[in-house]
Structures are given as structure tokens and as C-alpha cells.
Phi, psi and omega in degrees: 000135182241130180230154188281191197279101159321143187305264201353317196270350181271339191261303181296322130357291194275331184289321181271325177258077177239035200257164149222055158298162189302300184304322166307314198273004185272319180292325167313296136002295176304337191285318217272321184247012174293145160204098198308131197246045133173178231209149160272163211244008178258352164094358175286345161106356155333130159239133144264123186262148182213154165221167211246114178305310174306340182263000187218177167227175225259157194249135217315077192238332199099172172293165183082149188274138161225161168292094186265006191166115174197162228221114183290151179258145178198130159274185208269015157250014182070020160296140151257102151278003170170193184217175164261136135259147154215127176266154181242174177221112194024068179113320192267126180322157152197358163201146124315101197236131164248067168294150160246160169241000201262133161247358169257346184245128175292114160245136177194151180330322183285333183298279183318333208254310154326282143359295186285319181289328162329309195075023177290135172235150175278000000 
């Protein structure tokens, strides 16, 4: 299944990629053509993203998947129950992560999302 970018992976995208070093701006750059081809099947809000390589260029990280950004999540009582990761493959968005650490805080994209806007820092 393939779906365009939903606002919620788009906006937590822009909320995790806010640096404005050479690598943020490049992936940032990339959003506008992402679309996600698949989903975790536990509801945490995981994406896999993919894009058409020829319309953007890929940002200066090198070969291979890296962690190219991530963001600890703190509610607004200063618990941290997970992050955001987000990784590229050689240059490129290519997944959305939504950990938890919590067995007591529901973490999930809408959560992460709430949170990141928020503006909570641990």
C-alpha cells in the first residue's frame, strides 16, 4: 500500500528535522516527495517511506542507513517515554520510528506529535 504523506509523519518530519545544518536541509528538502509504503501493524505510528530519487538530492550522510535525526519525547510531567528516530539509506528519508519506553505512557505518532509541538525538552 502506498499512501501520500500524511499531515501527522509530515509534520513530526518537520518537528525532528529542525536543525538547519546542511544534512536537515537537505532531508527536509525530500518531504514535499515522500510517500509512504507501509505501516507497523501495532498502531505506533512507524512508517516506511519511499521516494523517487531523481527528483531531489540525497543528503550529505553517505552510503547506507543512518540515523540522520532524533528527538527524546517528555510529557508534560517530564516522563521521557520513547523518541522519534528518523533514518535515510544513502541519502534518503527512507523510515519513521516511534519507540517506546514506556509500559505505562501510551507512545504513539499522535502522542509524539502532541509532545514535539509542545515543546517538551528532557
Amino acid at each position: 500500500m502506498i499512501e501520500r504523506l500524511p499531515a501527522d509523519v509530515s509534520e513530526v518530519l518537520a518537528l525532528v528535522l529542525d536543525q538547519d545544518d546542511p544534512v536537515h536541509v537537505a532531508l527536509r528538502a525530500q518531504v514535499p516527495h515522500l510517500r509512504v509504503t507501509g505501516r507497523c501493524g501495532c498502531g505506533c505510528g512507524t512508517a516506511d517511506l519511499a521516494l523517487d530519487t531523481r527528483s531531489v538530492e540525497p543528503a550529505p550522510v553517505g552510503a547506507g542507513r543512518f540515523v540522520a535525526a532524533e528527538a527524546v519525547l517528555t510529557t508534560e510531567t517530564g516522563a521521557c517515554p520513547g523518541k522519534v528516530l528518523v533514518f535515510t539509506e544513502d541519502g534518503y528519508l527512507s523510515w519513521l520510528e516511534v519507540c517506546s519506553w514506556s509500559d505505562d505512557i501510551e507512545v504513539d505518532l499522535a502522542a509524539a506529535r502532541a509532545w514535539l509541538r509542545a515543546g517538551h525538552r528532557p
